[in-house]
C-alpha positions as a Python dict, from the first residue, in 0.01 Angstrom:
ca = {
    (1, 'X'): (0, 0, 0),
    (2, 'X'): (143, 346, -96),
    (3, 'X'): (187, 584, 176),
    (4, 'X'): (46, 945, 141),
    (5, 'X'): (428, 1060, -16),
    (6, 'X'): (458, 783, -251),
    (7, 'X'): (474, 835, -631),
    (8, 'X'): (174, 703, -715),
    (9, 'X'): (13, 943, -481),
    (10, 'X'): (224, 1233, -651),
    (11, 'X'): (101, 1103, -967),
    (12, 'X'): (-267, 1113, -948),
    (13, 'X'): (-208, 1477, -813),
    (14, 'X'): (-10, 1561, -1151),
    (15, 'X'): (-281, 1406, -1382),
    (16, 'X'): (-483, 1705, -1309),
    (17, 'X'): (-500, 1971, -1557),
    (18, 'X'): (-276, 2296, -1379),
    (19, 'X'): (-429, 2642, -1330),
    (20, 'X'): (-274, 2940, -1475),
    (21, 'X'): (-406, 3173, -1250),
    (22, 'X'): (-147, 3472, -1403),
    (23, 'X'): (-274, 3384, -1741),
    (24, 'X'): (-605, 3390, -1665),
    (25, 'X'): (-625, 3716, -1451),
    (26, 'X'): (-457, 3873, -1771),
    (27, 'X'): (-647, 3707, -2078),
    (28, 'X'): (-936, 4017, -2078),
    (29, 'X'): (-797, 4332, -1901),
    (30, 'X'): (-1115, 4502, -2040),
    (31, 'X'): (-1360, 4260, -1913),
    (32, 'X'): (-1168, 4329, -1549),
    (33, 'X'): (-1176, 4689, -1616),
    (34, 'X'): (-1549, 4667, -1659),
    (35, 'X'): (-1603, 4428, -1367),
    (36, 'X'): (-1441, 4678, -1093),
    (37, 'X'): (-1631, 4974, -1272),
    (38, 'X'): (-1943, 4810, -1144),
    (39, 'X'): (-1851, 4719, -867),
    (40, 'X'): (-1766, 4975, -744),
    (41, 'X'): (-2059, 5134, -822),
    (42, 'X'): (-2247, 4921, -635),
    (43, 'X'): (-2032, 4987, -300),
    (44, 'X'): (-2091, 5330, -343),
    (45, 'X'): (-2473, 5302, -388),
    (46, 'X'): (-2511, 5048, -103),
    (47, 'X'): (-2271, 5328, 120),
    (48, 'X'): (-2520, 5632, -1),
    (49, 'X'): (-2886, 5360, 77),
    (50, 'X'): (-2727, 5264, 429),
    (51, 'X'): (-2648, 5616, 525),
    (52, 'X'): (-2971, 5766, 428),
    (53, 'X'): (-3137, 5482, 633),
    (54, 'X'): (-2942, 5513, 918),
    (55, 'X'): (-2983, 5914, 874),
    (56, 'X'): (-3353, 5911, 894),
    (57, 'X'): (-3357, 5651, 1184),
    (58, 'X'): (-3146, 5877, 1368),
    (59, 'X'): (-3306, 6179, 1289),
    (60, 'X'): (-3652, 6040, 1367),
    (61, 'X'): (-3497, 5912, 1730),
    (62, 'X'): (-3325, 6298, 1758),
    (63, 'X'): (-3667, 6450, 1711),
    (64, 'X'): (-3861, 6255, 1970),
    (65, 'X'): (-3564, 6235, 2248),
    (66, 'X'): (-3369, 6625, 2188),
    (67, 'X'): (-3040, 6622, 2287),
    (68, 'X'): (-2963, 6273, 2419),
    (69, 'X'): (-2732, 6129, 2106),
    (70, 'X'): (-2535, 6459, 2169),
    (71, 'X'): (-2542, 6424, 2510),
    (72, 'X'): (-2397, 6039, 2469),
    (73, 'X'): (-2110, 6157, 2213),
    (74, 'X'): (-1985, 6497, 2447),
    (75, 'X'): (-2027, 6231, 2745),
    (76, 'X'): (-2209, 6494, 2937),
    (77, 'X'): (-2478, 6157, 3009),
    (78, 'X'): (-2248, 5954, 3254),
    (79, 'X'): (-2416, 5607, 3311),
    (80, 'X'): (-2326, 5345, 3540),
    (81, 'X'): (-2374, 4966, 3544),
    (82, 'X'): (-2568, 4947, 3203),
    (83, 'X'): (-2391, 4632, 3033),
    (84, 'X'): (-2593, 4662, 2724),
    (85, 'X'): (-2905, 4506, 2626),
    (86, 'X'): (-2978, 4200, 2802),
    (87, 'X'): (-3060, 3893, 2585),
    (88, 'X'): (-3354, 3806, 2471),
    (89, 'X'): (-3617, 3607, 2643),
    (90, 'X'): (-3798, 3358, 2388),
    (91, 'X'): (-4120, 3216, 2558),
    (92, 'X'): (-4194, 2846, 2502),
    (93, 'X'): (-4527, 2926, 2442),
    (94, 'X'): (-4501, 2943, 2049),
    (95, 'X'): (-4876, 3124, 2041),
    (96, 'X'): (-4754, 3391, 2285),
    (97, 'X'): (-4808, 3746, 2131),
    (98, 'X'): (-4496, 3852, 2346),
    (99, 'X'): (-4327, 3860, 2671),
    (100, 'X'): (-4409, 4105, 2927),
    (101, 'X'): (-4126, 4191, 3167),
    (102, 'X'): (-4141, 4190, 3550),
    (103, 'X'): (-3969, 4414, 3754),
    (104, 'X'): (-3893, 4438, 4133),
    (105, 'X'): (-3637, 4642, 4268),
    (106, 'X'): (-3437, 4580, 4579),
    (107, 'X'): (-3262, 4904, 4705),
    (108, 'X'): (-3220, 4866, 5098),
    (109, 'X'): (-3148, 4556, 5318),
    (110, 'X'): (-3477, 4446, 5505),
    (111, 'X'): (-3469, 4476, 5863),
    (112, 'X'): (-3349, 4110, 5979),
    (113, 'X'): (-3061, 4179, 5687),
    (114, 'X'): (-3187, 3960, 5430),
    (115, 'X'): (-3458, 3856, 5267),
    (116, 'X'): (-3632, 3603, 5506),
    (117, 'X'): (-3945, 3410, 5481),
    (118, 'X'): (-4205, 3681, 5460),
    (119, 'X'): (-4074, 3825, 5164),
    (120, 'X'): (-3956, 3531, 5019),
    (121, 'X'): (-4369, 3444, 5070),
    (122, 'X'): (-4430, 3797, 4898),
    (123, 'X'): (-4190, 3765, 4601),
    (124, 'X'): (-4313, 3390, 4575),
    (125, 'X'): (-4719, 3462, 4527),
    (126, 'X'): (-4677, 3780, 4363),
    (127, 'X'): (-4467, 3595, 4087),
    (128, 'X'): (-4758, 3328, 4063),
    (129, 'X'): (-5053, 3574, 4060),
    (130, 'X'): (-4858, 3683, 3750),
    (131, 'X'): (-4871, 3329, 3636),
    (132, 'X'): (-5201, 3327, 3682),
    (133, 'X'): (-5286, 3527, 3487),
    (134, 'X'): (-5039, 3481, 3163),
    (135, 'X'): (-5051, 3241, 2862),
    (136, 'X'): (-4893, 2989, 3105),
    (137, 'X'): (-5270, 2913, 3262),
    (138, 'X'): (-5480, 2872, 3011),
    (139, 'X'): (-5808, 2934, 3190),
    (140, 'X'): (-5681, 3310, 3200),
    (141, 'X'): (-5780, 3360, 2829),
    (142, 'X'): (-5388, 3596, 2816),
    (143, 'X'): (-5232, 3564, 2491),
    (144, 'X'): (-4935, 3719, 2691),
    (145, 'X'): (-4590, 3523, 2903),
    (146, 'X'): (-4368, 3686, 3117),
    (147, 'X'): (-4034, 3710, 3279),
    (148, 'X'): (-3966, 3771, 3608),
    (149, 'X'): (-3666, 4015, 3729),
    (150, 'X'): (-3520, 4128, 4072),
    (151, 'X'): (-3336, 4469, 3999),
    (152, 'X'): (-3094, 4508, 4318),
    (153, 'X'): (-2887, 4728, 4418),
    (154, 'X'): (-2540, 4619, 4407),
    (155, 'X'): (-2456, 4794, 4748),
    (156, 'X'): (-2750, 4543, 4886),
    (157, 'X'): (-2638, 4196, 4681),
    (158, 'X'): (-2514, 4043, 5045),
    (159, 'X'): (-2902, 4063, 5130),
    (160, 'X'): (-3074, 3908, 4879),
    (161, 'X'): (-2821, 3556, 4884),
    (162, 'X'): (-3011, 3290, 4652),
    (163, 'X'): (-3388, 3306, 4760),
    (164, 'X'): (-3502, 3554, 4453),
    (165, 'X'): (-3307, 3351, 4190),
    (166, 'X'): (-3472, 2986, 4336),
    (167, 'X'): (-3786, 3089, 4316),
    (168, 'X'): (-3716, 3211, 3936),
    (169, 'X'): (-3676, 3573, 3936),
    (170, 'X'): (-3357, 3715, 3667),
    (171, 'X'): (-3166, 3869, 3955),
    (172, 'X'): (-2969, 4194, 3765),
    (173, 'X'): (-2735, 4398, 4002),
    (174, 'X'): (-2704, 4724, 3893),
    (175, 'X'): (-2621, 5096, 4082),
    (176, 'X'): (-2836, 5422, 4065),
    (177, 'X'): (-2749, 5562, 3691),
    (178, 'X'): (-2593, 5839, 3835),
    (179, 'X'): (-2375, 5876, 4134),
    (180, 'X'): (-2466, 6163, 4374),
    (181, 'X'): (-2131, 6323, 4289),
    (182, 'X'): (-2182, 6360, 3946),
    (183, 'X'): (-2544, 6567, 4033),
    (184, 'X'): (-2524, 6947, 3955),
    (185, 'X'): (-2810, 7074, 4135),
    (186, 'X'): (-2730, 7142, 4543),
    (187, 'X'): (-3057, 7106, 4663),
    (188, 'X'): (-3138, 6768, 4489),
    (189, 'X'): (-2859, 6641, 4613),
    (190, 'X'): (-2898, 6775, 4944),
    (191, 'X'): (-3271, 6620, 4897),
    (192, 'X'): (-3137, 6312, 4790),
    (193, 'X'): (-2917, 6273, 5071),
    (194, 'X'): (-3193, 6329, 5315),
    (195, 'X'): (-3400, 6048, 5151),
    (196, 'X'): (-3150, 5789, 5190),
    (197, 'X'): (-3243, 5539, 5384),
    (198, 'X'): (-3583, 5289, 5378),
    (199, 'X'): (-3713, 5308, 5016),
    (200, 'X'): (-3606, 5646, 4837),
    (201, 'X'): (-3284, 5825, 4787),
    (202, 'X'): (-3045, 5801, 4515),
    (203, 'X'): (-3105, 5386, 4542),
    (204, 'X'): (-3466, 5464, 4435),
    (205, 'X'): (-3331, 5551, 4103),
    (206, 'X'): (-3184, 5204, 3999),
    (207, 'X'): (-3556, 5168, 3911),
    (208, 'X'): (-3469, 5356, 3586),
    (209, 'X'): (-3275, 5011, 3415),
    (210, 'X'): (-3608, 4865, 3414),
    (211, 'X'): (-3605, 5134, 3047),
    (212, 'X'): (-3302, 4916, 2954),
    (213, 'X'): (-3486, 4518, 2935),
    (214, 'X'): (-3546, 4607, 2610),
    (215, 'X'): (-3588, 4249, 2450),
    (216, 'X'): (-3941, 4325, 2608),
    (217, 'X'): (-4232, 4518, 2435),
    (218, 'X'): (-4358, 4644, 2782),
    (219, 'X'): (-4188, 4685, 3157),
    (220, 'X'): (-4468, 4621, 3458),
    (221, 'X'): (-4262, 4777, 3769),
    (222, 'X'): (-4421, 4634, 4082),
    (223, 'X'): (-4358, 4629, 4448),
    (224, 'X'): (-4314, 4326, 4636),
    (225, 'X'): (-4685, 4366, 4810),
    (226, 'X'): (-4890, 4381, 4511),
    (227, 'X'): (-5066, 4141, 4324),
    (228, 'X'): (-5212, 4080, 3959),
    (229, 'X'): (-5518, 3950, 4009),
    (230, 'X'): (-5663, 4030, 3626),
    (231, 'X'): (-5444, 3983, 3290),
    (232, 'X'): (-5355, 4321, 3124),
    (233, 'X'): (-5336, 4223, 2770),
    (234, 'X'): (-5564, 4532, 2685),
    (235, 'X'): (-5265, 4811, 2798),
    (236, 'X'): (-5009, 4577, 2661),
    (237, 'X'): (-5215, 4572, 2337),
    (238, 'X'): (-5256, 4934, 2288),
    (239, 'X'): (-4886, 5002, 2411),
    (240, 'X'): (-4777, 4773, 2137),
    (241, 'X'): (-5021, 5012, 1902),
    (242, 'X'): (-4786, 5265, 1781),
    (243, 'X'): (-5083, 5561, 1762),
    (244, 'X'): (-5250, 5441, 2083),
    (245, 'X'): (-5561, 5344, 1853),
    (246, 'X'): (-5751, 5116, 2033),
    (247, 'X'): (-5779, 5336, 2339),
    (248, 'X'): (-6085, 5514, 2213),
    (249, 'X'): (-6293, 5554, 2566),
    (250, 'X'): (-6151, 5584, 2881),
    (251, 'X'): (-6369, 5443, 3152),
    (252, 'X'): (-6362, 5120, 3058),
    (253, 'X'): (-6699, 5030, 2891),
    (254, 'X'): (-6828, 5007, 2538),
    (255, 'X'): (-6524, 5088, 2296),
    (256, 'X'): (-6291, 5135, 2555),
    (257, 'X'): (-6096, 4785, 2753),
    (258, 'X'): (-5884, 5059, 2951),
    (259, 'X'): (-6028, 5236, 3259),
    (260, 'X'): (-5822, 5596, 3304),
    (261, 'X'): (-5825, 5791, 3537),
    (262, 'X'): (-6145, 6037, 3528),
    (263, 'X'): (-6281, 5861, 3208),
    (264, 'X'): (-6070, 6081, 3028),
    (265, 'X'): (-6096, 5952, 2636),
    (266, 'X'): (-5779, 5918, 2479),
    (267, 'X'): (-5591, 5765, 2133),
    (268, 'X'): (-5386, 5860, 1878),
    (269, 'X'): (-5112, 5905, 2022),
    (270, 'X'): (-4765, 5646, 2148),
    (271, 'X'): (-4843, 5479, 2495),
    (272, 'X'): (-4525, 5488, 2624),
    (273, 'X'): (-4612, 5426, 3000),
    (274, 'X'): (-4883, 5340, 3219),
    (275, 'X'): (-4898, 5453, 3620),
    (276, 'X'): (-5155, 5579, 3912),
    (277, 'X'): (-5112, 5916, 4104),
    (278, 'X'): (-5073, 5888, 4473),
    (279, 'X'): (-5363, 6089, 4593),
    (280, 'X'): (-5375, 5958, 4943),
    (281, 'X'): (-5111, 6234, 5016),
    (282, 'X'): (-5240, 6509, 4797),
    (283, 'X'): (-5294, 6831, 4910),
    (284, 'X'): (-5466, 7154, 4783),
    (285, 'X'): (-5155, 7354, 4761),
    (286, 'X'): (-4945, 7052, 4485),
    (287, 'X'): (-4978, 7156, 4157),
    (288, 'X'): (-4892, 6795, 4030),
    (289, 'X'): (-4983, 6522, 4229),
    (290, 'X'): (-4686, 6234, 4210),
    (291, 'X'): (-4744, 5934, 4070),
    (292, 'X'): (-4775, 5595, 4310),
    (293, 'X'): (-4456, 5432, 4274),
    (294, 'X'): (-4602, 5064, 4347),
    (295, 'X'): (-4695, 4993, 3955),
    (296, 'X'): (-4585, 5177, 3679),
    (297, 'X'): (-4584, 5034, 3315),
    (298, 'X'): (-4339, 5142, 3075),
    (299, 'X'): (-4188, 5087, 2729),
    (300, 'X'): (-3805, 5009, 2754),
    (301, 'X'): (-3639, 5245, 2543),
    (302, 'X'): (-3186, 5338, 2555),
    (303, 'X'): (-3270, 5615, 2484),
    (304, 'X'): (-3570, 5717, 2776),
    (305, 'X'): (-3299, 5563, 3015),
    (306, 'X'): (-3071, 5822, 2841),
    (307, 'X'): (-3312, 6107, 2874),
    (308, 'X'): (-3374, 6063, 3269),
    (309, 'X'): (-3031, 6013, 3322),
    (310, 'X'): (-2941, 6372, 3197),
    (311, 'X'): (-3186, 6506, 3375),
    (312, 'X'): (-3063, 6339, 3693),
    (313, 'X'): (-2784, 6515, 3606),
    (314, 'X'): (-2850, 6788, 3501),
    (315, 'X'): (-3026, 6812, 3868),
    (316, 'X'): (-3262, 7072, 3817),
    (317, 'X'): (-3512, 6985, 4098),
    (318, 'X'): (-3586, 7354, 4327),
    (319, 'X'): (-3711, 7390, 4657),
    (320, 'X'): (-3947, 7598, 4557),
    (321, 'X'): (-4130, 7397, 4268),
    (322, 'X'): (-3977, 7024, 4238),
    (323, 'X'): (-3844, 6973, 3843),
    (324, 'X'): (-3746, 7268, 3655),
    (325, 'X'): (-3946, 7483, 3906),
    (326, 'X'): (-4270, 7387, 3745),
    (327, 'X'): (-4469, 7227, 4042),
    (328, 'X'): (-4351, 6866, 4024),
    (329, 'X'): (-4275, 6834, 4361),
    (330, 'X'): (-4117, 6870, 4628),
    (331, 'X'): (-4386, 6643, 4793),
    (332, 'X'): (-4442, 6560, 5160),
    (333, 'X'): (-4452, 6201, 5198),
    (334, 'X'): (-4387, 6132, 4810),
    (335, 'X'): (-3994, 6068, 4670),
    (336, 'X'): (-3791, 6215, 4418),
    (337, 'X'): (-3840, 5953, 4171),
    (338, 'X'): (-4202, 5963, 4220),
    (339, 'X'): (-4194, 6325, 4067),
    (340, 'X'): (-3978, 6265, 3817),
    (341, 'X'): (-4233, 5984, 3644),
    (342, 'X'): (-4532, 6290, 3592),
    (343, 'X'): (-4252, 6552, 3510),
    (344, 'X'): (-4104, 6352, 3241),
    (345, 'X'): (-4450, 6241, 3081),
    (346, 'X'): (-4646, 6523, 3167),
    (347, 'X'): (-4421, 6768, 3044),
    (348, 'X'): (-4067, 6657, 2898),
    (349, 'X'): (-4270, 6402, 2668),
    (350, 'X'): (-4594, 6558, 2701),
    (351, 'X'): (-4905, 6337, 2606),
    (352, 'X'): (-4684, 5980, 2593),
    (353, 'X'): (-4815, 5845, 2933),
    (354, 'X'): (-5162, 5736, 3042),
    (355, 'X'): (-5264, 5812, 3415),
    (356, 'X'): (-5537, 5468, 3464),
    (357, 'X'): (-5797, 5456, 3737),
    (358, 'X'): (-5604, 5338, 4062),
    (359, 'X'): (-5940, 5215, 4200),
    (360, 'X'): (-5873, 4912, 3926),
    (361, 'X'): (-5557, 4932, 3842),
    (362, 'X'): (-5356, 5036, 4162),
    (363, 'X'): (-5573, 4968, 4474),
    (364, 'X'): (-5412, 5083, 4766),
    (365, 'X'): (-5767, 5118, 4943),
    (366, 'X'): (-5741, 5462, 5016),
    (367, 'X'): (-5994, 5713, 5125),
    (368, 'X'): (-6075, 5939, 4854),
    (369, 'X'): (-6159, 6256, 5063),
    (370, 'X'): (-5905, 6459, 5256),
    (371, 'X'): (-6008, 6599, 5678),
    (372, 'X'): (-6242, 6886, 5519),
    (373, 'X'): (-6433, 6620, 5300),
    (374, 'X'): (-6293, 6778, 4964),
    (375, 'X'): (-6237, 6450, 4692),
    (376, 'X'): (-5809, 6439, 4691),
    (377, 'X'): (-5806, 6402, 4353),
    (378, 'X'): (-5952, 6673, 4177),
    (379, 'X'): (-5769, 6940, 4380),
    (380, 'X'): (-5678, 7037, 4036),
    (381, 'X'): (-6008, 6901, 3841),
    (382, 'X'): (-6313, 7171, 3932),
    (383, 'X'): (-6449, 7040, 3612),
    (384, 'X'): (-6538, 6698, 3797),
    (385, 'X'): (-6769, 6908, 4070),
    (386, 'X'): (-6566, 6734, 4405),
    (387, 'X'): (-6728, 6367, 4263),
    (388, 'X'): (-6468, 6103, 4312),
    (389, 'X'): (-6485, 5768, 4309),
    (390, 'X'): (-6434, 5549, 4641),
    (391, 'X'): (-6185, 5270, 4574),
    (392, 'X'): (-6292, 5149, 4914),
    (393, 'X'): (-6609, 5043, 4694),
    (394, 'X'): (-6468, 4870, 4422),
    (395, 'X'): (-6557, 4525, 4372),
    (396, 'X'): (-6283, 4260, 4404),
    (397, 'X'): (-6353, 4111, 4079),
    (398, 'X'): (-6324, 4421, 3901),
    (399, 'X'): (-5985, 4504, 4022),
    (400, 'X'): (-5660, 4470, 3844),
    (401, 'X'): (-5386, 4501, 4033),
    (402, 'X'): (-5404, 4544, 4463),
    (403, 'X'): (-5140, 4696, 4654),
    (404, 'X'): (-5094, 4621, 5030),
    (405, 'X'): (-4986, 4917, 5071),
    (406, 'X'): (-5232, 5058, 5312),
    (407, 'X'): (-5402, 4729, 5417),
    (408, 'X'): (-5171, 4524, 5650),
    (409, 'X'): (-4943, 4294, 5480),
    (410, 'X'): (-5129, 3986, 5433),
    (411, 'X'): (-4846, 3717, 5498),
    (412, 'X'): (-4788, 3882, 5865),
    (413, 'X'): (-5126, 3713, 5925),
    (414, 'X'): (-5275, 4041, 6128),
    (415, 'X'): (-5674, 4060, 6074),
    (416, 'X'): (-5754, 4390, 5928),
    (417, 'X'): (-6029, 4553, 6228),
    (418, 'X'): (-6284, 4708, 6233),
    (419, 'X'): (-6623, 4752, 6003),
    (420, 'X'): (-6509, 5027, 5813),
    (421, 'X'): (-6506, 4985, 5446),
    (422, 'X'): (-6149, 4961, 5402),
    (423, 'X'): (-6155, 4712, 5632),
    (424, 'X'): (-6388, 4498, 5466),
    (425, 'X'): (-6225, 4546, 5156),
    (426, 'X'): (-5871, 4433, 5275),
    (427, 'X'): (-6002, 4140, 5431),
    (428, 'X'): (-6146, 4014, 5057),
    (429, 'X'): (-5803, 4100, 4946),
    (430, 'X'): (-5596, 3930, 5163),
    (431, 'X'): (-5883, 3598, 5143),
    (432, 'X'): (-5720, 3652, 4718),
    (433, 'X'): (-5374, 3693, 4833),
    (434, 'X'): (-5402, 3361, 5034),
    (435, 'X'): (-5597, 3181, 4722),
    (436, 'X'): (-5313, 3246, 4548),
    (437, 'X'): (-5069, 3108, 4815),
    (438, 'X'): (-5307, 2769, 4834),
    (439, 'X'): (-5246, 2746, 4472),
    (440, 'X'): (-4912, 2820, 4463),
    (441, 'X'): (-4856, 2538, 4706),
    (442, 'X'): (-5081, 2316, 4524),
    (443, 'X'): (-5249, 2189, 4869),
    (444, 'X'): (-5503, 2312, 5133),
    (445, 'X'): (-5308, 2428, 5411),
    (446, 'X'): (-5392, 2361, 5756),
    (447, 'X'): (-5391, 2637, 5983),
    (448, 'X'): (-5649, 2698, 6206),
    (449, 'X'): (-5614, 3087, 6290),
    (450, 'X'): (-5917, 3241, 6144),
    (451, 'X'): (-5896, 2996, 5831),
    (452, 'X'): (-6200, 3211, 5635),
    (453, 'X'): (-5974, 3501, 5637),
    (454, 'X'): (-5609, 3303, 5582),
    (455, 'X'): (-5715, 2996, 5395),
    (456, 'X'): (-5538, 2787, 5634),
    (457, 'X'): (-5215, 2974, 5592),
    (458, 'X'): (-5185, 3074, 5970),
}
């Protein structure tokens, strides 16, 4: 047997005809002349289409968001802990219209130090209310899924060990997008500074990356005591609707899925977030009332994470009239960030964010009138003739999303008291809340502590 060096080997090679590449390359110098012509004709046409696209895709982007691709090339934007876009999140339901990102944010340690079993409990039945109520149970009639993420604070990572990530939440550590230092106005900082501490201060603001999950259509920020207890493919729907066009109504009946906030009619215009106002500390003298920072939906954009990060910076929040001097804030009992929210679609982006009914989308169970008996939230609305609705009132079934906010928290098993009509209406809430727990535990539990109220849970 030859070897691979033998003649014979050497010979089949040879008994192929040999290339003249030289005499090839030089048989028609005016077919090659003709050849490069065109072609390089084409390069240059192919240049001039890809620069006029990317031209007008810019310019379009430069006209809705002013300033922020300057601001990124000067570097007059600083941003800190953005790593890019995260990767994308494919659902295995192949008939899902899309997947809807959830977002809690973890900015302080808890008490104890860490996150212990209570709001382990919380994070655990919020995430399967959402379930609930997805494309993953099919008795929900949602054509949406969803992913679950834990934004924390990297200052605050020793606190949160494994119990968010085992019970399947996309645990991102990321800082504020700004560091205090790097703030130009004194009093927000000063502000700022004064926050720290519990929920707010410059931590608050690491909310902000929820802008940058942008393999997702829509962002649902939520705290840890809320809970979905409706699908919202009807705001993900219209968000998804460029010109807002199936938002015709606005109080939720015929032509309308989405219930705003005074039946206020809108369309025809980009949905680019969704929140509720906190009335419950409105006053007479605020101009604009902040929004409630327990659910806000919003579209992730680079760009809007851009825009509120130069204005972070820029720092232009007065003592005397919150943002820009214009009445957003400052607000007792209400944070920086929850100014910032109405300020930047109220006025910066005028018209691109919805304020919804917090009765059904935002519950917080709140008494509507303020000490003189004067509805909180029309302060600034004479045209409504001090009527306001009574979330107190609202039928379970008709609401949304709940937020323990003022209700006690229903996993430290405390009986709401009383006969009042908050009280009544807690108690159904926390009888859902504990539904949900049963189900998420797939088994009646067996407590015996007021087990109409708990569901066996305590």
């Amino acid at each position: 047997m030859s070897t691979p060096h033998s003649p014979q080997t050497m010979c089949i090679k040879t008994n192929h005809p040999t290339l003249n590449l030289n005499a090839r390359r030089g048989s028609n110098p005016k077919r090659r002349r003709i050849s490069l012509h065109y072609f390089f004709i084409g390069l240059v046409l192919t240049t001039i289409i890809i620069f006029t696209l990317g031209y007008h895709l810019f310019y379009r982007s430069s006209r809705r968001h002013k300033g922020l691709n300057e601001g990124f090339r000067h570097g007059n934007i600083r941003v800190l802990g953005l790593t890019g876009h995260e990767s994308s999140y494919a659902s295995d339901y192949t008939n899902a219209k899309a997947t809807i990102g959830y977002v809690v944010t973890i900015t302080h340690c808890p008490p104890s130090g860490s996150i212990g079993p209570e709001l382990a409990d919380a994070a655990a039945i919020l995430k399967h209310s959402i379930h609930l109520n997805s494309i993953r149970n099919s008795e929900s009639g949602s054509r949406y899924d969803y992913q679950m993420y834990a934004l924390v604070h990297s200052d605050v990572a020793s606190c949160v060990g494994p119990t968010l990530k085992s019970l399947g939440y996309k645990v991102l550590m990321r800082r504020s997008p700004l560091e205090l230092k790097y703030i130009e106005g004194e009093y927000l900082r000063e502000r700022l500074l004064k926050e720290d501490g519990g929920c707010c201060g410059i931590n608050e603001f690491t909310k902000l990356h929820a802008y940058t999950l942008v393999a997702h259509p829509a962002v649902v920020l939520v705290d840890l005591d809320t809970m979905v207890l409706k699908p919202m493919d009807h705001l993900f729907d219209a968000m998804m609707d460029d010109n807002g066009a199936t938002l015709i109504g606005g109080d939720g009946g015929s032509g309308s899925s989405v219930e705003t906030a005074f039946g206020d009619a809108i369309g025809g215009q980009s949905m680019d977030a969704y929140y509720t106002r906190e009335y419950s500390i409105a006053r007479d003298t605020m101009k604009h009332i902040p929004v409630q920072g327990g659910f806000l939906v919003v579209r992730p954009s680079l760009i809007t994470y851009a825009d509120f990060s130069s204005i972070l910076r820029k720092g232009d929040y007065r003592e005397d009239g919150g943002w820009a001097g214009l009445g957003f804030g400052p607000s007792q009992g209400s944070s920086v960030f929850q100014d910032l929210i109405p300020y930047y679609y109220d006025h910066v982006h005028a018209g691109t964010g919805v304020e919804l009914n917090r009765c059904v989308y935002n519950n917080i169970v709140d008494d509507p009138r303020d000490g003189s008996d004067v509805c909180r939230d029309e302060y600034n609305r004479p045209d409504r003739n001090d009527e306001c609705e009574d979330c107190r009132s609202r039928p379970v079934d008709e609401i949304v999303v709940s937020h323990f906010k003022l209700c006690q928290k229903p996993w430290e098993c405390t009986v709401p008291k009383g006969e009042r009509s908050e009280d009544q209406l807690c108690k159904k809430l926390h009888a859902e809340w504990f539904m949900v727990r049963n189900d998420f535990e797939a088994k009646e539990a067996g407590g015996k502590f007021q087990p109409k109220h708990f569901r066996g849970s305590c």
